[in-house]
Backbone as JSON Lines, residues from 0, in Angstrom:
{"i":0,"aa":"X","n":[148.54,-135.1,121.75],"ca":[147.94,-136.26,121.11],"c":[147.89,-136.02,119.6]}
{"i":1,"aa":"X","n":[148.54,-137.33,118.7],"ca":[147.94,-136.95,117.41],"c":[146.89,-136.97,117.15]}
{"i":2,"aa":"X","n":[146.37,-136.26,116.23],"ca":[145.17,-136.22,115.48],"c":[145.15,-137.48,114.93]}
{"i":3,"aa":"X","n":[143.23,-137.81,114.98],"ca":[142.81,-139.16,114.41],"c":[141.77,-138.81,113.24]}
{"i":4,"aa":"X","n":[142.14,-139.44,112.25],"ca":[140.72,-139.17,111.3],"c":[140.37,-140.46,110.58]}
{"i":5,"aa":"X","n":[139.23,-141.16,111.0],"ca":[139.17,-142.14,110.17],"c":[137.97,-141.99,109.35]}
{"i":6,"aa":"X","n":[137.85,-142.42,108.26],"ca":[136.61,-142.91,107.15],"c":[136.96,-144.3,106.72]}
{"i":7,"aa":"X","n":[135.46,-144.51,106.66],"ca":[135.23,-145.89,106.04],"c":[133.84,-145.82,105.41]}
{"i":8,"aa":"X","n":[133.73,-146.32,103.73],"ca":[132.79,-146.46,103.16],"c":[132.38,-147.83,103.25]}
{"i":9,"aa":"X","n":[130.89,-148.14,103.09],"ca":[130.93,-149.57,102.99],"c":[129.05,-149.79,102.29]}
{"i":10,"aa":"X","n":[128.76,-150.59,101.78],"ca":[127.36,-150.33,101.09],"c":[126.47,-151.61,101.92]}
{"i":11,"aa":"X","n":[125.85,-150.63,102.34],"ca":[124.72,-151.59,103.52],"c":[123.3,-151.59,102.71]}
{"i":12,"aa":"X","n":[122.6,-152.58,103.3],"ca":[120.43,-152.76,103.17],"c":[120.57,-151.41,103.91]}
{"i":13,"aa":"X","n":[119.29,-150.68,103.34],"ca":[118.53,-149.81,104.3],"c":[118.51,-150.28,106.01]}
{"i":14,"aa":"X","n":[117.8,-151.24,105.92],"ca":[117.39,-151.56,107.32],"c":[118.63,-152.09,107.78]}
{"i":15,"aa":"X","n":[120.16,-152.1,107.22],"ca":[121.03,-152.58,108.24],"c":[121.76,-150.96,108.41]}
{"i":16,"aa":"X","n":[121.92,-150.0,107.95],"ca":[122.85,-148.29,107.44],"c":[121.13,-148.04,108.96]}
{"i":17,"aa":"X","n":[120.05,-148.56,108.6],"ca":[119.37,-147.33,109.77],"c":[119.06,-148.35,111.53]}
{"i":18,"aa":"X","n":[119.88,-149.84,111.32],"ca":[120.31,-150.57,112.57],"c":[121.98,-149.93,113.15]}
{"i":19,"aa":"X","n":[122.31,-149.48,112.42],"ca":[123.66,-148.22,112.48],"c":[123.35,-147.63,113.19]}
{"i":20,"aa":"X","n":[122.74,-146.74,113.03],"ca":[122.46,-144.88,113.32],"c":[121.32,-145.33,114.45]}
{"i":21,"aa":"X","n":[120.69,-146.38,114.74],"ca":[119.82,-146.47,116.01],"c":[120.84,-146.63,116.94]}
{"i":22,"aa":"X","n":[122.24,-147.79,116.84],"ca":[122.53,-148.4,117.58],"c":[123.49,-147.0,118.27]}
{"i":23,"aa":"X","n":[123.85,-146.19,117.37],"ca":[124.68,-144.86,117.45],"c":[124.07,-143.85,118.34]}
{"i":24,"aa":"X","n":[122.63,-143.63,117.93],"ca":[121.7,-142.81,118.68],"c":[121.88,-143.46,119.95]}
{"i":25,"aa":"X","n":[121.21,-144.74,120.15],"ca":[120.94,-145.37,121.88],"c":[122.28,-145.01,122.55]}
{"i":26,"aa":"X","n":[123.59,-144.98,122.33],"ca":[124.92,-144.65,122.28],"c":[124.58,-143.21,122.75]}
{"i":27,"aa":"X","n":[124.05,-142.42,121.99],"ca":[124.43,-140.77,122.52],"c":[123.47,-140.46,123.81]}
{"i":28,"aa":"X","n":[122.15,-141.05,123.42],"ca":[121.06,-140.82,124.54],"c":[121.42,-141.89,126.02]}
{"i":29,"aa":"X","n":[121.93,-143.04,125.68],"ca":[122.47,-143.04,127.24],"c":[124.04,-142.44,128.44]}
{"i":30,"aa":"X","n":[124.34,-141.27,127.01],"ca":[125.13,-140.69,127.79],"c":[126.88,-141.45,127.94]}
{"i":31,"aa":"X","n":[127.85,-140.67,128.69],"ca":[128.94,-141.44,128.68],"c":[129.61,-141.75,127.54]}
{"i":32,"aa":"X","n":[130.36,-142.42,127.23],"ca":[131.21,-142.6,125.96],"c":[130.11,-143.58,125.22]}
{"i":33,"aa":"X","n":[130.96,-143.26,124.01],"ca":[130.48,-144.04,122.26],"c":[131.35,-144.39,122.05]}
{"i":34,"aa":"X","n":[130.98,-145.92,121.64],"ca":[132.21,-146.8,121.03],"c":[131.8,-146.88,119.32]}
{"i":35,"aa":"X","n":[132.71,-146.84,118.83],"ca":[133.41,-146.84,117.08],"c":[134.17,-147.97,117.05]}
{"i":36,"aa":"X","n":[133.58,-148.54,116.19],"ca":[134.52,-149.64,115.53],"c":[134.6,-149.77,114.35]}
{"i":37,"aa":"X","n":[135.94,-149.23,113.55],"ca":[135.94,-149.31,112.16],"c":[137.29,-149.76,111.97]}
{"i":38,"aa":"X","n":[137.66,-149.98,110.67],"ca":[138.8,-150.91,110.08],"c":[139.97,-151.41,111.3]}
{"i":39,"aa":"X","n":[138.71,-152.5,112.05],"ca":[139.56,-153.49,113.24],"c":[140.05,-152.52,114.29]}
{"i":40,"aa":"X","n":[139.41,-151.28,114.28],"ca":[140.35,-150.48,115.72],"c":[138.79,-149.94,116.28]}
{"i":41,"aa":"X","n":[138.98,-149.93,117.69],"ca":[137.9,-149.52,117.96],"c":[138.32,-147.82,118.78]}
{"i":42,"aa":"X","n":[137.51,-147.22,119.26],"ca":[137.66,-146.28,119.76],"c":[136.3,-145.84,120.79]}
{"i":43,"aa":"X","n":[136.66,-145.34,121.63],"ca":[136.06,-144.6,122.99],"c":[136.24,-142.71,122.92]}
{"i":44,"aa":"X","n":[135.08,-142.42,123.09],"ca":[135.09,-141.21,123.37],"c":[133.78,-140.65,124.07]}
{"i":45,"aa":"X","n":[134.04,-139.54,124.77],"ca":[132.78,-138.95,125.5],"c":[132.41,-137.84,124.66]}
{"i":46,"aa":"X","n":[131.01,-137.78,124.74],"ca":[129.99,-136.91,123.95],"c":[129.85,-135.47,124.86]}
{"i":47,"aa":"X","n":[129.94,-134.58,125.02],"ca":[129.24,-133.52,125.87],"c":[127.26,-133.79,125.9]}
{"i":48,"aa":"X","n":[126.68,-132.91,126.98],"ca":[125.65,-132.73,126.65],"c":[125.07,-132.23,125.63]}
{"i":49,"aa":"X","n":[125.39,-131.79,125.27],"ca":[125.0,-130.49,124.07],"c":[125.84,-130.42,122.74]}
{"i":50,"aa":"X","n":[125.43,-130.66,121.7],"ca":[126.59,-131.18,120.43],"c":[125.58,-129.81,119.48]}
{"i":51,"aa":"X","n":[126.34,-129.89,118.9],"ca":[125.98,-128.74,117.27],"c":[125.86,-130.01,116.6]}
{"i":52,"aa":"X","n":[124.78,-129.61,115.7],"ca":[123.77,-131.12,114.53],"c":[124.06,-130.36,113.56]}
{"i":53,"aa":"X","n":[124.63,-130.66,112.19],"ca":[124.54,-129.92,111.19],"c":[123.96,-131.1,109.83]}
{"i":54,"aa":"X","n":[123.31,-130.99,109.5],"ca":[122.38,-131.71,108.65],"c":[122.53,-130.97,107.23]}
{"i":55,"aa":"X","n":[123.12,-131.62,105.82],"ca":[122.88,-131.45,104.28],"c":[122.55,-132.21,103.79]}
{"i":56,"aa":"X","n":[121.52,-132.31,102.59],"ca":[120.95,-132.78,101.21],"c":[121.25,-132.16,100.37]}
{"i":57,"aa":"X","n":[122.19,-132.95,99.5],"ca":[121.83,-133.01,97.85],"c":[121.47,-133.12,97.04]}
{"i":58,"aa":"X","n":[120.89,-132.85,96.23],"ca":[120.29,-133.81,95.07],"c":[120.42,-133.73,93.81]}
{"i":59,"aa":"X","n":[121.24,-133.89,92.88],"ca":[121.93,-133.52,91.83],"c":[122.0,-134.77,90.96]}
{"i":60,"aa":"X","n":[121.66,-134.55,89.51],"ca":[121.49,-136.0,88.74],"c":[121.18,-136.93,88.87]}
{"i":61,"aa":"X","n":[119.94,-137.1,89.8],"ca":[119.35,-138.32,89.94],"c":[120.26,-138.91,91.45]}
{"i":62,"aa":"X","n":[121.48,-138.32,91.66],"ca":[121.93,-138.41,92.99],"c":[121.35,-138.14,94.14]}
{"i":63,"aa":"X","n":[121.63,-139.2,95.33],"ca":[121.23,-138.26,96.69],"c":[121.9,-138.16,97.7]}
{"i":64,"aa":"X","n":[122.8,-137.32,98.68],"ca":[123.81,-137.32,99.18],"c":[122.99,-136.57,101.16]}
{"i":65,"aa":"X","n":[123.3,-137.26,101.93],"ca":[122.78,-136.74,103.26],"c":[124.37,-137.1,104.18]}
{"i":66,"aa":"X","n":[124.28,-135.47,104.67],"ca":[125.4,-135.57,105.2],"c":[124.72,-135.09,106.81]}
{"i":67,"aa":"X","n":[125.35,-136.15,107.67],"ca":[124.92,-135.47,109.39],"c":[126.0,-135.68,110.01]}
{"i":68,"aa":"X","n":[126.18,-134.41,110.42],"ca":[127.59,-133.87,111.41],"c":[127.31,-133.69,112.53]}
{"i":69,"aa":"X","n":[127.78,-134.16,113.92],"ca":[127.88,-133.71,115.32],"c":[129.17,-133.22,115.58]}
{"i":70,"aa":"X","n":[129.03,-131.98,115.9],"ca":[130.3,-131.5,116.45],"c":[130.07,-130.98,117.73]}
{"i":71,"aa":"X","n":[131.53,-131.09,118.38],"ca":[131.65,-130.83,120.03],"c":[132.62,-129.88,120.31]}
């Protein structure tokens, strides 16, 4: 299989970037695959039980950068 890598930036409200990451969470906690939908392609994949969380903050010039990684 080829390798897939997609990114997509896009500038959301607070309360729509953390209606994201709920709708993502309810996604991991009921188990079974997570659906992705970004630039018109969607994608399916299964989560294991058990993922590695890797969590960074930045904060540099008045910048603030939060990066959260699940890896499997």
């Amino acid at each position: 299989m080829e390798p897939i890598k997609i990114e997509s930036k896009q500038t959301l409200s607070r309360e729509d970037a953390a209606a994201w990451l709920s709708g993502l969470a309810d996604q991991l906690a009921a188990g079974g695959e997570v659906e992705l939908n970004r630039q018109g392609v969607q994608f399916e994949f299964g989560v294991p039980d058990e993922v590695e969380l890797e969590v960074e903050l930045e904060i540099e010039d008045g910048k603030t950068e939060l990066e959260i990684e699940l890896h499997w």
